[in-house]
C-alpha positions as CSV (number, residue, x, y, z in Angstrom):
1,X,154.7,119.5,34.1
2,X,151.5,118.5,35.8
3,X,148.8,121.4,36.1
4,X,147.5,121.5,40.0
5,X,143.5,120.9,39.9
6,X,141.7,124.3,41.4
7,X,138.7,123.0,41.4
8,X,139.6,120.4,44.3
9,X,137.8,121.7,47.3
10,X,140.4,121.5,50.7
11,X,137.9,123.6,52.6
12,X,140.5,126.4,53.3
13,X,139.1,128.9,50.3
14,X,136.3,129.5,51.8
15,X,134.2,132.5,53.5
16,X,134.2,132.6,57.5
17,X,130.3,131.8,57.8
18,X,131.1,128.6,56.1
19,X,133.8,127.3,58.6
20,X,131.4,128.1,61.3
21,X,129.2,125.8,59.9
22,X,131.5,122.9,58.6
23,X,133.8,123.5,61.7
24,X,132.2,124.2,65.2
25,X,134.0,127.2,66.8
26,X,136.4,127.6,63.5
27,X,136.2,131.1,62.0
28,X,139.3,130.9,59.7
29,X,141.9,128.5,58.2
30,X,144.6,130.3,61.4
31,X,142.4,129.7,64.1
32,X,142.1,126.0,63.0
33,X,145.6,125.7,63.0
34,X,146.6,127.4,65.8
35,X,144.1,125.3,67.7
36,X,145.2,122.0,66.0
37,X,148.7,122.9,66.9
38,X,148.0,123.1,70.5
39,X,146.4,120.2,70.7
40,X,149.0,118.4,68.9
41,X,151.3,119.6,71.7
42,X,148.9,117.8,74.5
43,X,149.2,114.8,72.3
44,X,152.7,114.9,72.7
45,X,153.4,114.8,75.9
46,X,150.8,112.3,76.9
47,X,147.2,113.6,76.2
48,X,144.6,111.0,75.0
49,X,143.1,111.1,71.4
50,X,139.4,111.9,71.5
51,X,138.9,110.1,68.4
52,X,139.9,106.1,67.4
53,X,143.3,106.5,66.0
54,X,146.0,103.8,66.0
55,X,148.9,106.0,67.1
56,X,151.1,104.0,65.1
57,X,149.7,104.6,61.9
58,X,148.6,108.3,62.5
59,X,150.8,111.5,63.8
60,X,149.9,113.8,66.3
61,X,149.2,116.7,63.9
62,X,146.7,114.5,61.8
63,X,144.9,113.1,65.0
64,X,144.8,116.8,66.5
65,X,143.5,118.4,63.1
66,X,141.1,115.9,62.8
67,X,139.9,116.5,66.7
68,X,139.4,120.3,65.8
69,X,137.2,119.8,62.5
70,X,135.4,117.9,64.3
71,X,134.8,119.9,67.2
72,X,136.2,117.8,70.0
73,X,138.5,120.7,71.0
74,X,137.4,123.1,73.2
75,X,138.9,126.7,73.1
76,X,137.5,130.4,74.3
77,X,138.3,133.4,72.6
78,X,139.8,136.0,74.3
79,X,139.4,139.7,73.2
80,X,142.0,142.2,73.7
81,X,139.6,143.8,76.5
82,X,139.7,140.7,78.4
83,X,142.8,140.2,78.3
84,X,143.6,143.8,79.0
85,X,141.0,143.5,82.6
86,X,142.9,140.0,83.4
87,X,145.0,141.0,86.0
88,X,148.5,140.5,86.4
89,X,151.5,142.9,85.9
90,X,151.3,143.5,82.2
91,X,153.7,141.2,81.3
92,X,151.7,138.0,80.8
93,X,152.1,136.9,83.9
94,X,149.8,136.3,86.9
């Protein structure tokens, strides 16, 4: 049975300062996929790529996780007192 190489570096096992620095905006390994995902879903239903990518050859999730790293997605963060101060009827909608 083949032993899986730890020492391969994925750029997941690392500390938060680190993303910010690799990734622009990324603080951990869920924010980059929640954003990714997101972006993925734009892609589907017609969005652009921000990047060269023959959309024959490459998926929506690759070409959106690949926008993310890269920092070609913009995003805010929204605390829980913003979002608390927003308005609306408690329910999530405005």
């Amino acid at each position: 049975m083949p032993v899986k190489d730890k020492t391969k570096d994925d750029g997941l096992n690392k500390d938060p300062k680190t993303y910010e620095e690799e990734w622009p905006g990324i603080d951990s390994r869920y924010r980059l996929i929640v954003v990714a995902a997101l972006r993925a879903k734009q892609l589907l239903h017609g969005s652009l790529p921000r990047i060269d990518a023959d959309p024959l050859r490459r998926r929506n999730t690759s070409i959106a996780l690949d926008e993310t790293k890269r920092g070609l997605v913009p995003f805010t963060l929204i605390t829980k007192d913003q979002k608390d101060n927003g308005g609306g009827d408690g329910n999530g909608q405005n």
